[in-house]
N, C-alpha and C positions, 0 to 999 in steps of 0.2 A: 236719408238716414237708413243704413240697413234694418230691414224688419226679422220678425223670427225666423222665416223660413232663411235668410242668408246669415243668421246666427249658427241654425240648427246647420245649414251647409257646411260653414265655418268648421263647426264643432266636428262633424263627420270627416271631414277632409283631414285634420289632423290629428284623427288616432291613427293613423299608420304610422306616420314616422313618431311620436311622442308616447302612444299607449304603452306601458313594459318596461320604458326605455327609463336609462336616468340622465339626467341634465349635469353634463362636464362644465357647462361656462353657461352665465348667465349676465349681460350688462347689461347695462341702462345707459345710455348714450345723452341724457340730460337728465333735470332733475324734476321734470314733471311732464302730465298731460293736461289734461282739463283739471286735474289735481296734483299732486307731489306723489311720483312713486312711493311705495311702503320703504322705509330708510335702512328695513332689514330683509329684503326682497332676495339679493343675491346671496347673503348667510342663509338663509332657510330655505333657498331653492337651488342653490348648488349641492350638488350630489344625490338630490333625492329621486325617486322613481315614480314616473306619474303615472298613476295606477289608474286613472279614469279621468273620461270627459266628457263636462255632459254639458245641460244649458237651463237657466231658468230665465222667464223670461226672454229680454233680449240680451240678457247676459251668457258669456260662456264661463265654465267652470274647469277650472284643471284640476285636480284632485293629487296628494303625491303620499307616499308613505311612513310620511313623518305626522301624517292629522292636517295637513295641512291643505287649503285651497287658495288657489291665484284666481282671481275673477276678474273678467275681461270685459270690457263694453268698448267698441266701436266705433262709436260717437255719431261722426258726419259721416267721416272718409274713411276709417279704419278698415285694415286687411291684416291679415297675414298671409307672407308672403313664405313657400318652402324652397330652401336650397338656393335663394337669390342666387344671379352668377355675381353680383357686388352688393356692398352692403352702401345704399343710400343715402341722402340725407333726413328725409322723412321716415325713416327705420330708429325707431328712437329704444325699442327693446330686442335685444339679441336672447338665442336660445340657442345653446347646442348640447348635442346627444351622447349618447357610448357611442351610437353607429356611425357619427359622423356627420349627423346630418343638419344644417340648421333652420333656427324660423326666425324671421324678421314680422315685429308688429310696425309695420308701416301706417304713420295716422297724418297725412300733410297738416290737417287742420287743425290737429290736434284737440279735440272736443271728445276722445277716447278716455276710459280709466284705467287703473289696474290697482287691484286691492289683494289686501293679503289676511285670510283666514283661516281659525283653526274650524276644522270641521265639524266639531258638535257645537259651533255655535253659530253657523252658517244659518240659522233661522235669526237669528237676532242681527242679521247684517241689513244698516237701514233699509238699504232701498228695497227689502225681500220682505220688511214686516208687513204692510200695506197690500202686499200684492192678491190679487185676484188666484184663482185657480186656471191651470193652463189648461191652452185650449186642443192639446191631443190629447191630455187626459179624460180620465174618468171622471172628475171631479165637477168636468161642464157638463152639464143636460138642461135640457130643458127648463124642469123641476127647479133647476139652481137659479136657471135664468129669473122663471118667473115670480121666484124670492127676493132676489137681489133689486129687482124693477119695481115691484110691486110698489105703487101710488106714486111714481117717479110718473114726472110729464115733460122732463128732461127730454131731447129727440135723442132717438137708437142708436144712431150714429154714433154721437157724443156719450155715450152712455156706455157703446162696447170699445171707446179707445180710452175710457178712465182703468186704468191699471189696475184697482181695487175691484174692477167688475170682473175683467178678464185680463189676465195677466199675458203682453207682448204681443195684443192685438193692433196693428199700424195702421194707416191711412189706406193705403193701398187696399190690404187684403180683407179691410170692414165695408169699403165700397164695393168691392166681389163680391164678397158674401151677400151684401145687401141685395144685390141684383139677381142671382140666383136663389134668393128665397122671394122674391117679388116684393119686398118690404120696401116701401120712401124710404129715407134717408132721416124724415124731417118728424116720423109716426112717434108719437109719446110712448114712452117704454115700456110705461105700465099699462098702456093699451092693449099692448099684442096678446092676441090666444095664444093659450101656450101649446096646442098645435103648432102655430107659426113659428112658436120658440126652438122645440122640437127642431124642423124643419132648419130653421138659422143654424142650429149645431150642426146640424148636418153639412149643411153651406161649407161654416166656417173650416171645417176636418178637411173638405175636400178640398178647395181652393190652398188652403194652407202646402195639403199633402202635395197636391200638383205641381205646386210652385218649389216644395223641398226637391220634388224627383228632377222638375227643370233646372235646379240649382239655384235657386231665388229668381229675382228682378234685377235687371241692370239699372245700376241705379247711380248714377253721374262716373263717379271712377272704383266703383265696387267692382269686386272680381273675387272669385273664390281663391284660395290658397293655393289652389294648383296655376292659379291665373287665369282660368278661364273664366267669361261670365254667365252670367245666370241669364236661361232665355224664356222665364216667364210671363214676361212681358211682351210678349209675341200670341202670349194666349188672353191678355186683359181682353173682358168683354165691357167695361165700363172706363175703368182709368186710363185718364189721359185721352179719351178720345172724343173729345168735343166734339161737336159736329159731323161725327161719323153716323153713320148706319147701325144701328142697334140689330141684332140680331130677328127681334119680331118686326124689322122696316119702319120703326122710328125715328126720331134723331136722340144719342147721346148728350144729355146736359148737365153743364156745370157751375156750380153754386160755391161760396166763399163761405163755409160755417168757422166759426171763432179763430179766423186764418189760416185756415187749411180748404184747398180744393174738394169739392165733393163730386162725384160724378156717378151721375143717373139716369133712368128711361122712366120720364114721366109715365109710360103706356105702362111698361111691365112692374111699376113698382107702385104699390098703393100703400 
């Protein structure tokens, strides 16, 4: 599943052709994804001007100047794709511009959304009420951490992919973290010093940041909107590499927590 940093790619890639611009044509090529398109999608988003793009979570947000927001989730396989040379089978949302230009939400697996809201009520949108504070914001430190945790003996792992703790933290980029702060995987929450915690934020910024500049993780058939993919995964120092060489001359090891892979340096992570 794409994580934040291939939201946040996502997101970047297509304010060029979309920011400014207004939408000539908009279809919907079936009548759902993992849910039913909004039934009034294309009256409210044809002719409007999208005036911003941003991302909550691992949602992205199109903003336009009528109040209104389209918000996108991805699902399994979701993309979009700019200026396709054809328009596909798995391109199930069309978009086009003044300038000419179009985008295709290509989802094969269809396990993506697409929701439609007015924008001073974009906090009352379910999946946003619950959520955690995000993690390039201000709003994570330490301090928050070790509020949220406190007398939890929940393991950290599990503890920083609940989306009420930290909002579009994934599998991937919480076993980075973890390894770069020297934390188990498996340590009770409410245990860590909040030095440690400190340090974890630090982690999480970087790992995060590295991976938006690499343009995410390649991740089955993701690819950013320009098509290229994301080569963060070139830089994992834990995921995915079982029985590899750990950077302190260990070996990497992997663990199955509540059906998710975990992976870790028994040496470097206490």
């Amino acid at each position: 599943m794409p994580e934040l940093p291939e939201i946040e790619t996502t997101v970047r890639g297509l304010r060029p052709p979309l920011e400014g611009h207004r939408l000539t044509r908009v279809e919907t090529r079936r009548a759902d994804l993992r849910r039913p398109f909004p039934v009034d999608l294309r009256q409210r988003m044809t002719g409007a001007t999208i005036t911003g793009l941003g991302r909550r979570a691992k949602y992205g947000l199109m903003e336009t100047d009528r109040g209104d927001v389209m918000i996108f989730h991805l699902g399994m396989s979701g993309r979009w794709r700019i200026d396709p040379s054809e328009i596909g089978t798995h391109d199930h949302l069309i978009l086009e511009t003044d300038q000419g230009r179009t985008l295709a939400l290509c989802d094969p697996r269809r396990f993506g959304s697409v929701d439609l809201v007015r924008a001073d009520a974009l906090a009352d949108f379910a999946p946003f009420k619950a959520l955690g504070p995000e993690p390039l914001g201000p709003d994570l430190s330490g301090a928050y951490l070790a509020q949220a945790l406190a007398g939890r003996i929940a393991p950290i792992k599990a503890m920083l992919l609940d989306q009420r703790i930290v909002a579009g933290l994934g599998n991937i980029y919480v076993c980075e973290a973890l390894h770069m702060t020297g934390i188990a995987p498996t340590t009770p929450a409410g245990r860590i010093a909040r030095k440690r915690l400190d340090r974890l934020v630090d982690s999480i910024r970087e790992v995060l940041g590295a991976a938006i500049e690499a343009g995410g993780s390649t991740l089955r058939d993701y690819a950013r909107p320009d098509g290229e993919l994301g080569y963060f995964a070139k830089q994992w120092l834990v995921y995915g590499r079982e029985g590899e060489a750990c950077r302190c001359g260990s070996v990497v090891q992997r663990r199955v927590d509540g059906g998710r892979s975990t992976f870790y340096c028994a040496k470097c992570q206490k």
